[in-house]
GUTOR-956612 format. One record per atom (N, C-alpha, C): y, x, z. Coordinates in steps of 0.2 Angstrom, whole numbers, plus 5000, padded with zeros to 4 digits. Example, Ala and Ser with C-alpha at 12.3 -4.5 7.8 and 13.67 -1.06 7.14 Angstrom:
2
497250665039
497850625039
498450665039
498950645035
499550685036
500050645039
REM end
This chain:
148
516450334789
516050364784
515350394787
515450414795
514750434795
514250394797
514650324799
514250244800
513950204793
514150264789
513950214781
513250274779
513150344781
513050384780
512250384787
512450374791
511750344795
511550294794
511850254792
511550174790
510950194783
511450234780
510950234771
510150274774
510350344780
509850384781
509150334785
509350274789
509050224792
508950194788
508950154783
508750114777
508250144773
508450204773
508050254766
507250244766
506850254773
506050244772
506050164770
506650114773
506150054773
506550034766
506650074763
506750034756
506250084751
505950124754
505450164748
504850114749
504350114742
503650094745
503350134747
502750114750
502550124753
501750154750
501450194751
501050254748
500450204748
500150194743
499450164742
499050184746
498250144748
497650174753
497350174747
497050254750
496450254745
495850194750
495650164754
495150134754
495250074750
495950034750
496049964749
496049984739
496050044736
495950064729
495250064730
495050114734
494250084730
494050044732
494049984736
493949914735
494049874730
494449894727
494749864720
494249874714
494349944714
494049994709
493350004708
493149994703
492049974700
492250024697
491350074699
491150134697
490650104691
491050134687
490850124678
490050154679
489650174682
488650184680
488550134686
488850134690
488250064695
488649994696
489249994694
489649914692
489549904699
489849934707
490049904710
490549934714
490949924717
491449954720
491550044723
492150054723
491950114725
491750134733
492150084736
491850094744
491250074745
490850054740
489950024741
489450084737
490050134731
489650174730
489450244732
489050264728
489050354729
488650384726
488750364717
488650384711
489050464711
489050484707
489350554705
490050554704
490050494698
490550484696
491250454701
490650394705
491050384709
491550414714
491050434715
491150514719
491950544718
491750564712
492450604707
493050544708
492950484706
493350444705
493850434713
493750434718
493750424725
494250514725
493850554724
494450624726
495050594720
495050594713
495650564710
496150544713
495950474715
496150424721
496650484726
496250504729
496650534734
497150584731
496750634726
497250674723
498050644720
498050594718
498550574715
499050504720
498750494726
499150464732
499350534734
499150574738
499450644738
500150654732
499950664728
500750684721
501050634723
500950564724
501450514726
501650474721
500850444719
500850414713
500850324716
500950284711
501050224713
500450194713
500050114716
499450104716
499550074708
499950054705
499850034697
499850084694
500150134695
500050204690
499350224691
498950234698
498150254697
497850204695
497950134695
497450074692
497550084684
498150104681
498450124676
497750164673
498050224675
497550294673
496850284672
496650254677
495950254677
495750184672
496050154672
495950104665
496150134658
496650154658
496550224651
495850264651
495650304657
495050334656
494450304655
494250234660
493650204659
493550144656
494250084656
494450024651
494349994656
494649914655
494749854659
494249834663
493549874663
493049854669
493149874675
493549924674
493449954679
493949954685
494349884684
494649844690
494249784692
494149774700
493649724700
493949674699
494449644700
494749584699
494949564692
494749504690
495049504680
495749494680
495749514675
496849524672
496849454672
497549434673
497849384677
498249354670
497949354662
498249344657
497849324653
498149294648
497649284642
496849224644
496449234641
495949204642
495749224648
495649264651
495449284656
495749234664
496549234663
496649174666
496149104668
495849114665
495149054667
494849054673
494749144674
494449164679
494749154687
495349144687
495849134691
496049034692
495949024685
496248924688
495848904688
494948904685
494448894687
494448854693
494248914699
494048904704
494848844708
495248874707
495848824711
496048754709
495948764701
495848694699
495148644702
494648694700
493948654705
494348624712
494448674715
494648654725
495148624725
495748594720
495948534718
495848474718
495348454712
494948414712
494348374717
494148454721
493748424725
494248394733
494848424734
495148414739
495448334739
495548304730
495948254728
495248204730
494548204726
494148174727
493948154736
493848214739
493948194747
494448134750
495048154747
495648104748
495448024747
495348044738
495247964738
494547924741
494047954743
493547944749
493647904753
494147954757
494347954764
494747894765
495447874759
495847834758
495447764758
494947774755
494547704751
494147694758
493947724760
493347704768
493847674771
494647704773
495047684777
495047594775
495247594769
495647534767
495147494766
494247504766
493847444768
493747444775
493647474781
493647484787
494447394787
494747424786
495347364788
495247304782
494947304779
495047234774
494347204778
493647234780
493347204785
493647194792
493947204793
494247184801
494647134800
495047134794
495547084793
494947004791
494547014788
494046954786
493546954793
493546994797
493146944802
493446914808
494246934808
494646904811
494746834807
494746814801
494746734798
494146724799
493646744800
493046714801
493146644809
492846584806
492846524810
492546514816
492746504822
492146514826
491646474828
491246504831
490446464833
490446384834
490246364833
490246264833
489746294843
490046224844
490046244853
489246224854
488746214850
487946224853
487846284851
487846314847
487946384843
488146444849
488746414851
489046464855
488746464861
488546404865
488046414870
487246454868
487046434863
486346454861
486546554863
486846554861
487046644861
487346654868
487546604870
487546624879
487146644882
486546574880
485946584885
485646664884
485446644877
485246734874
485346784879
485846814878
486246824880
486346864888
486246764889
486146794900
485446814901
484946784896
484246824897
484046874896
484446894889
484546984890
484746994895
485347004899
485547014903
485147034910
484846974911
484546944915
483747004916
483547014913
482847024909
482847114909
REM end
């Protein structure tokens, strides 16, 4: 019993979460009069919004509950990142669908260069060879570059 009882007192911190940073919240969080982050501002407001931040990690609130509140107070702008629903999802497959596309076009590129590199190899290996003055002619050349 007191191996089940030290086990649970042992597990108890690493099963709680884990308190939100206010720096990684204001990173997140646009100050509603200069629309740029809160760790880039120092508006008034932002100001204010920054001690909230900390007041309500202090009470031991979650980072959804203060992203919550503060979007009740100021509305949806005021998370930097767009909602991950609705139309707004454009903002998010956009770009990855782009870097898709661009990664597939690469491929068939790089596929297609390969696969004439060896269909030219394969055709200058059937190529016939030199008729024997022909051949000479390009010896002499040849020893006189050489030579020269």
């Amino acid at each position: 019993m007191l191996a089940v009882l030290v086990l649970a007192l042992a597990l108890a911190p690493a099963t709680r979460a884990a308190a939100p940073n206010a720096a990684d919240l204001e990173a997140e969080i646009v100050c509603p009069v200069c629309k740029s982050t809160l760790d880039q501002s120092n508006a008034e407001v932002a100001q204010r919004m920054k001690a909230y931040i900390r007041q309500r990690i202090a009470e031991g609130a979650s980072e959804r509950q203060i992203k919550d509140e503060l979007v009740d107070q100021f509305g949806p702008n005021v998370i930097a990142e767009p909602p991950k629903k609705g139309f707004d999802i454009l903002a998010w497959a956009l770009p990855v669908g782009a870097a898709a596309i661009g990664a597939a076009a690469v491929g068939a590129v790089a596929w297609t260069w390969s696969r004439r590199g060896r269909a030219d190899a394969a055709a200058s290996e059937r190529e016939e060879p030199l008729e024997p003055e022909h051949e000479r002619a390009v010896d002499d050349a040849l020893g006189a570059f050489e030579d020269g």
